[in-house]
C-alpha positions in Angstrom: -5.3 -45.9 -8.7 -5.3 -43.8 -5.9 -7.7 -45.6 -3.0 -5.6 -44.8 0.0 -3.1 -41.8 2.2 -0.2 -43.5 1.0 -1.3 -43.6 -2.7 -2.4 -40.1 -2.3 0.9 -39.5 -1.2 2.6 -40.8 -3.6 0.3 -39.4 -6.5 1.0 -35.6 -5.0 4.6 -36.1 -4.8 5.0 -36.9 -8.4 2.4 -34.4 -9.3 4.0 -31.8 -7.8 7.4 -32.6 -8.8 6.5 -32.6 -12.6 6.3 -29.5 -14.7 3.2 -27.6 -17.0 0.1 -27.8 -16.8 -2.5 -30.4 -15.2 -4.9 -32.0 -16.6 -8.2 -32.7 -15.1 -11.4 -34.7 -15.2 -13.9 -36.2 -13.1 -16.1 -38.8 -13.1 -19.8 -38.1 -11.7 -23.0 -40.7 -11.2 -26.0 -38.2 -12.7 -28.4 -40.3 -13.4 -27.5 -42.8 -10.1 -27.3 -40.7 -7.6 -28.9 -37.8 -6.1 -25.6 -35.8 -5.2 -23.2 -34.5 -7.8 -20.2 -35.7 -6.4 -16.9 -36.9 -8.0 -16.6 -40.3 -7.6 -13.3 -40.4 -9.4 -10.6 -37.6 -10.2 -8.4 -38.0 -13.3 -5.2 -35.8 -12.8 -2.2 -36.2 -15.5 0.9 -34.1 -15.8 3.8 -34.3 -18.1 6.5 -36.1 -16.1 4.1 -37.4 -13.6 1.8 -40.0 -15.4 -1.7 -40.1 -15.0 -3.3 -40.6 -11.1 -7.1 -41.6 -11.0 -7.7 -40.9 -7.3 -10.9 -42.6 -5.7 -12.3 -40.1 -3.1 -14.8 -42.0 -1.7 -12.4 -44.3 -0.8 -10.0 -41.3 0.8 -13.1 -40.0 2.5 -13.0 -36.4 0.4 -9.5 -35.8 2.4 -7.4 -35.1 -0.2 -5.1 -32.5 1.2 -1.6 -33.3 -0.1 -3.2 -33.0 -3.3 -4.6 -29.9 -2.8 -0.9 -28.7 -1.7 0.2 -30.3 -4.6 -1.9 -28.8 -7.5 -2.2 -25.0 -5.7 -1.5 -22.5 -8.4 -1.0 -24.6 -11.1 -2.6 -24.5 -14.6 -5.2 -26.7 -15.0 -6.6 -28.1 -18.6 -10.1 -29.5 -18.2 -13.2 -30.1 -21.0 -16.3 -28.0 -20.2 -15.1 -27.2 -17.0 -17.7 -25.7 -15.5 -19.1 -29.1 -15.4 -16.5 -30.1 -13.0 -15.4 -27.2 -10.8 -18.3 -27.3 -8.3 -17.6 -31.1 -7.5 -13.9 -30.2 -7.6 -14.5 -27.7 -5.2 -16.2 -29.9 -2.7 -13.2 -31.5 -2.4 -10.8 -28.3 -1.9 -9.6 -28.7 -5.2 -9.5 -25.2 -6.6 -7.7 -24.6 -9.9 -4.8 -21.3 -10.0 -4.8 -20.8 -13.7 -7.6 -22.6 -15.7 -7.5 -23.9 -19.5 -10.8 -24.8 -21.2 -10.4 -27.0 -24.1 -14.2 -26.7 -24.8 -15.0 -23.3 -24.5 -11.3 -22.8 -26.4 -12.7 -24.5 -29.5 -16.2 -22.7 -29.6 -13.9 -19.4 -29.6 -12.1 -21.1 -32.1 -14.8 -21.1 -34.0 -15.4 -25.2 -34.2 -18.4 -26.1 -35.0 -18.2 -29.7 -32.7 -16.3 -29.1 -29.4 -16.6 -32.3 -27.8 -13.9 -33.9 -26.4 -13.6 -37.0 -28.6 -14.4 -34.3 -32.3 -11.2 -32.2 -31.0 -9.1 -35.1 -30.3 -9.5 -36.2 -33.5 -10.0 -33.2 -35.7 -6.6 -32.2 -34.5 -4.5 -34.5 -33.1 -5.5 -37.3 -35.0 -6.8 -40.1 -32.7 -9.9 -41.4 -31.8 -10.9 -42.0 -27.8 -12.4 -44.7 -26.6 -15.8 -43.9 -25.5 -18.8 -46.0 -23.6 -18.7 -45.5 -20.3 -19.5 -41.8 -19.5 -23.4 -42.2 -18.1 -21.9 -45.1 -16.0 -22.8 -45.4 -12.0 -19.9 -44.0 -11.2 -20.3 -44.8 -7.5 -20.2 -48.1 -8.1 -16.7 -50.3 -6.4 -15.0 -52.0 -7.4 -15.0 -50.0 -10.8 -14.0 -52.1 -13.4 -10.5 -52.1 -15.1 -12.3 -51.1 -18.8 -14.0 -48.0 -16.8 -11.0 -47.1 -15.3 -9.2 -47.0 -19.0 -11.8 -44.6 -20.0 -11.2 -42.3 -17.5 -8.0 -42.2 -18.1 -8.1 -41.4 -21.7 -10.2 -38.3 -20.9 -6.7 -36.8 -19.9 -4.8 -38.9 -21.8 -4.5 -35.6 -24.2 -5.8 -32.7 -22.6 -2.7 -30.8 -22.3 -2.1 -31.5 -26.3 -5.1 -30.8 -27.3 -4.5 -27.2 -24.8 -1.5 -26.7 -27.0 -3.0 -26.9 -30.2 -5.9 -24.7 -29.3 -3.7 -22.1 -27.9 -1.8 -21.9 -31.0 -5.0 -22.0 -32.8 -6.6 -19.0 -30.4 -3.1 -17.1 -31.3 -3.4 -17.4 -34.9 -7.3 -16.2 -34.7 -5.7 -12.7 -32.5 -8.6 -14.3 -29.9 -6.0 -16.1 -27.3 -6.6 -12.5 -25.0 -9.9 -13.2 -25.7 -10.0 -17.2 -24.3 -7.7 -16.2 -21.2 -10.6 -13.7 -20.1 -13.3 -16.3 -20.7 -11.3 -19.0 -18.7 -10.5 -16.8 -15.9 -14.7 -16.0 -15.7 -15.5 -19.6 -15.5 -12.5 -20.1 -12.8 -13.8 -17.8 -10.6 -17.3 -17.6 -11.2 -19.6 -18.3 -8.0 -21.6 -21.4 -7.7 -25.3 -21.6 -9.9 -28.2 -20.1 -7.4 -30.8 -22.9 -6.8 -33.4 -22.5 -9.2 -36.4 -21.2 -8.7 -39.6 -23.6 -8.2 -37.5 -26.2 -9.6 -40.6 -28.7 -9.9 -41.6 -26.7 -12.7 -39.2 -28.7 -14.8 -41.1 -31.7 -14.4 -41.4 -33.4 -17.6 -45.1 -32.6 -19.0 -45.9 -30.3 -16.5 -46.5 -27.5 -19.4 -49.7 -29.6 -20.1 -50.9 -28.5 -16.5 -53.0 -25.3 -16.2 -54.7 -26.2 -13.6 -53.3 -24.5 -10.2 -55.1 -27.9 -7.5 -53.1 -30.2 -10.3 -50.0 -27.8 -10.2 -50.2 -28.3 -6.3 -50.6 -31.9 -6.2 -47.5 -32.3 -9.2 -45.5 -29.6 -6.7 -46.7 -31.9 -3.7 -45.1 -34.9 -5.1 -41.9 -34.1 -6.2 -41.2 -32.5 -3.3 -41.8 -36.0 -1.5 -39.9 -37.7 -4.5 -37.2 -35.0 -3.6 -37.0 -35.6 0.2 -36.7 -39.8 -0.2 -34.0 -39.0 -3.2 -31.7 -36.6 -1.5 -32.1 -38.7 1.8 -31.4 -41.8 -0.1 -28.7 -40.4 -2.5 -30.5 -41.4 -5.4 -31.2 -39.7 -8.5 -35.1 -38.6 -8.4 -36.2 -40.7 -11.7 -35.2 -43.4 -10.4 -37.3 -43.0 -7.0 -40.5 -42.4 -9.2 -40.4 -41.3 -12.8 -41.5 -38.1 -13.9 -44.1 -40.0 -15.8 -45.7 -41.4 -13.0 -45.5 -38.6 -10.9 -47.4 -36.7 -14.0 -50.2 -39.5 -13.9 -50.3 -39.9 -10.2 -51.0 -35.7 -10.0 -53.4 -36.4 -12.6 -55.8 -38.7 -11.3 -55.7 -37.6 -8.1 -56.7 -41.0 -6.7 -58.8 -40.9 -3.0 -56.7 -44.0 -1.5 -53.9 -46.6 -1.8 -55.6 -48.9 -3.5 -56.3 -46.3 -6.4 -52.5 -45.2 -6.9 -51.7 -48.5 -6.5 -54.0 -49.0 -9.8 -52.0 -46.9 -11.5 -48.6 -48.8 -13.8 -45.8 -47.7 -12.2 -47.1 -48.3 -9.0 -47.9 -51.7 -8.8 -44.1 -52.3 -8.5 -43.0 -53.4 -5.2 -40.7 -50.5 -4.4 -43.4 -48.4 -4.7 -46.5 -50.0 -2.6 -43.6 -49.9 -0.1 -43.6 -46.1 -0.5 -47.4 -46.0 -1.4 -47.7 -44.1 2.4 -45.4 -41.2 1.2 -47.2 -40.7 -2.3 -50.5 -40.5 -0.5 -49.5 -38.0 2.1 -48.0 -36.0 -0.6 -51.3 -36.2 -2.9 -53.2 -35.3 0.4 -51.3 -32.3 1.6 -52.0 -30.4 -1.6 -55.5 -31.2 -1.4 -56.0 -29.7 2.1 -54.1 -25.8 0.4 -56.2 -23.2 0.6 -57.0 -20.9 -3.0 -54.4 -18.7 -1.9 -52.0 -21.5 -1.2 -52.2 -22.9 -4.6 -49.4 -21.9 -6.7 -49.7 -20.0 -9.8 -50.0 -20.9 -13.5 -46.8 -19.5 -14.3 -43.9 -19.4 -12.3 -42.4 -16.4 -10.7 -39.7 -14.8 -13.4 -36.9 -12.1 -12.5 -36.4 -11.3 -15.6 -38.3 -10.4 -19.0 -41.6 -12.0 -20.5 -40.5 -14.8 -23.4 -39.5 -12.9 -27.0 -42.5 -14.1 -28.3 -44.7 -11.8 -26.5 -42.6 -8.6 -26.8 -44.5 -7.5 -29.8 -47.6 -7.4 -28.1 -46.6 -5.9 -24.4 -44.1 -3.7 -25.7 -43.0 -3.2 -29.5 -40.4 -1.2 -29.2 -38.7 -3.7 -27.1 -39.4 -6.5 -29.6 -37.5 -4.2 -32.1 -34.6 -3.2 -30.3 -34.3 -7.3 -29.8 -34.6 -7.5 -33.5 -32.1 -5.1 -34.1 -29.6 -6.1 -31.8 -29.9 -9.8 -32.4 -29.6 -8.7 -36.9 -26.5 -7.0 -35.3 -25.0 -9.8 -32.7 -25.2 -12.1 -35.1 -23.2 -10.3 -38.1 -20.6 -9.6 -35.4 -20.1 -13.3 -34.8 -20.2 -14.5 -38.1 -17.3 -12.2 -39.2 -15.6 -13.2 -36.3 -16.0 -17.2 -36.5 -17.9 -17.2 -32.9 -21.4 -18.7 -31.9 -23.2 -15.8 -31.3 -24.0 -16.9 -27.4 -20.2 -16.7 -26.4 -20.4 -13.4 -28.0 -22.8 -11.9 -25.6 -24.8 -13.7 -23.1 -28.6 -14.3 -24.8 -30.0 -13.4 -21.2 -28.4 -10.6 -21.0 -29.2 -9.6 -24.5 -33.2 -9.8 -24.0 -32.7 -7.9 -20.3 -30.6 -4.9 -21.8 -33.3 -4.5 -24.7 -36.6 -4.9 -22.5 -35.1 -2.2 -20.2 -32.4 -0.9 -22.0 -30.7 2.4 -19.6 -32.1 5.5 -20.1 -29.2 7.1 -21.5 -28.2 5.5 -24.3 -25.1 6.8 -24.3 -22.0 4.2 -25.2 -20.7 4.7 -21.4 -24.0 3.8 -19.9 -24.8 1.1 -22.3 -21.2 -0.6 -21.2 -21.6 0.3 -18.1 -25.1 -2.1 -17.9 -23.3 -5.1 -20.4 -20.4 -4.8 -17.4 -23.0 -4.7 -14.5 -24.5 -8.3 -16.9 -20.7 -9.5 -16.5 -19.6 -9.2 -20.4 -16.1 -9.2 -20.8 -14.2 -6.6 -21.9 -13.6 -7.9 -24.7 -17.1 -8.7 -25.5 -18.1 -5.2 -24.7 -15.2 -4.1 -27.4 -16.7 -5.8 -30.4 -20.7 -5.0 -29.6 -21.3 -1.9 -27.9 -21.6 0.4 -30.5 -23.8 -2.1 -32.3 -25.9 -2.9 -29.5 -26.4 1.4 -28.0 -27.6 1.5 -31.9 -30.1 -1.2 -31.8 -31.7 0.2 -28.3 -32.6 3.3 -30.3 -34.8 1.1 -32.6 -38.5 1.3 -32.6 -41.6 -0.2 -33.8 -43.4 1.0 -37.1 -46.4 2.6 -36.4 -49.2 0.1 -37.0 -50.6 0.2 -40.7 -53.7 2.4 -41.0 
């Protein structure tokens, strides 16, 4: 364990004095907390052993690390999962190896960590402690073995899959993925992220969207002040039922199940305030049935707002999908789906193969994504739809 500067000094000594590549895990406390913070980093290197480093306890300053680890090769599972929290705490990785994404190129049909481990090296890892709170200390010594067995045989398992990759001619292909992930800028907040309420999609009514928008932004507010994860400040559920009744006072929502708990008639002040700011909104304040999109309307409308698009998506998907089957990939690391539906909705207007790369490049496919489809893909945007039956 690494809880303190002379720990942390210790651990980036022997890290740095090792040889090949790191590998890398951390522990988060989704579902806990509001933030998505590592609460423990998992770093082992041949030579080195393996350092679980506690950087709450180290206050995020983890600078001799940082030294330490700069331009190394790091080995991590799914690591875009990890990088952002890594990043928080300067951790950057030089070279990146992704054990996850390497077996979906691979063409495994199970890439989790614990399948791979034992598909090819032959042991099973201990699991059970993955969706633990994670920010809680002490952390117990059973946790802490778990964790560690997460890199126990990352740089292994790196080894096979490389050789595997190699074998398939697709290593060039896993070096160019890996390097997209590693540098690939953080995820854009999403848009009207209440949407995602759980049940909202039985809400067509724009006062009940507002009141449902209403509260989980209050829900959001006490979370992110409290660091704690939203359901656990007040379940979707309830914030669903509470949107739906609309109740005039306290002593209605305090009717309600989930709020005759004390924690929330403490917070019963918040929920009304909440319920009676979407009230007061004007028509024109109310938000609309459907959320704003940047991109194209679901597939299952293209046949009726534009047919031609709905059959160039036909065609290329026919196509994408043949590609990936003769080349032992899921058909989404093949080519993004996203961009997929936006190149056939509003596909360039010259369809020649330059202009069609140039838009899958512009998308940020690979080059060697844009190698195996283009010339499938410019022929599906020349597809139309049959002229209706007489």
């Amino acid at each position: 364990m690494v809880a303190d500067p002379a720990a942390l000094r210790r651990a980036a000594d022997a890290l740095a004095g090792a040889k090949g590549p790191v590998a890398v895990d951390t522990e988060r406390a989704s579902g806990y907390r509001y933030s998505q913070r590592a609460y423990l980093v998992q770093l082992r290197r041949e030579g080195a052993g393996t350092w679980l480093v506690d950087p709450i306890a180290l206050g995020g300053r983890l600078d001799p690390l940082v030294q330490a680890l700069d331009g190394t090769e790091w080995v991590l599972h799914a690591a875009s999962q990890d990088l952002p929290c890594l990043a928080e705490l300067g951790l950057r990785p030089g070279v990146l190896f992704d054990t996850e994404l390497a077996g979906r190129l691979a063409g495994f049909e199970r890439v989790a960590l614990g399948t791979l481990v034992e598909r090819l090296l032959g042991y099973r890892l201990e699991k059970g402690h993955g969706a633990a709170d994670w920010s809680r200390r002490p952390l117990p010594a059973d946790w802490l073995t778990y964790a560690a067995l997460d890199v126990e045989l990352l740089v292994q398992l790196r080894d096979v899959l490389e050789a595997e990759l190699e074998r398939q001619g697709k290593l060039a292909w896993a070096l160019e993925e890996f390097e997209a992930v590693r540098t690939a800028p953080l995820p854009r907040p999403r848009t009207d992220p209440w949407r995602r309420t759980s049940g909202i999609h039985r809400v067509r009514n724009q006062r009940q969207l507002a009141l449902v928008r209403s509260l989980w932004e209050a829900r959001d507010a006490v979370a992110r002040e409290r660091d704690i994860a939203p359901g656990r400040v007040l379940p979707d559920s309830a914030l669903m039922e509470a949107a739906a009744r609309n109740p005039a006072s306290e002593a209605e929502l305090l009717s309600l199940p989930v709020f005759r708990g004390r924690a929330q008639r403490r917070m019963v002040g918040v929920w009304m305030n909440a319920l009676r700011k979407a009230a007061a909104l004007g028509k024109s304040e109310l938000p609309e049935p459907a959320g704003q999109h940047d991109g194209p309307p679901p597939p299952n409308r293209w046949a009726d707002k534009d047919p031609d698009a709905a059959a160039r998506l036909a065609a290329a998907r026919t196509a994408l999908a043949a590609i990936a089957e003769a080349n032992t990939l899921p058909v989404e690391n093949l080519l993004l789906p996203d961009l997929v539906r936006r190149t056939c909705w509003q596909p360039p207007a010259d369809l020649s193969l330059e202009s069609v790369a140039a838009v899958l490049r512009e998308g940020g496919a690979r080059s060697w994504q844009i190698e195996l489809t283009l010339e499938a893909l410019a022929k599906a945007l020349t597809a139309t739809a049959p002229p209706p039956a007489a």
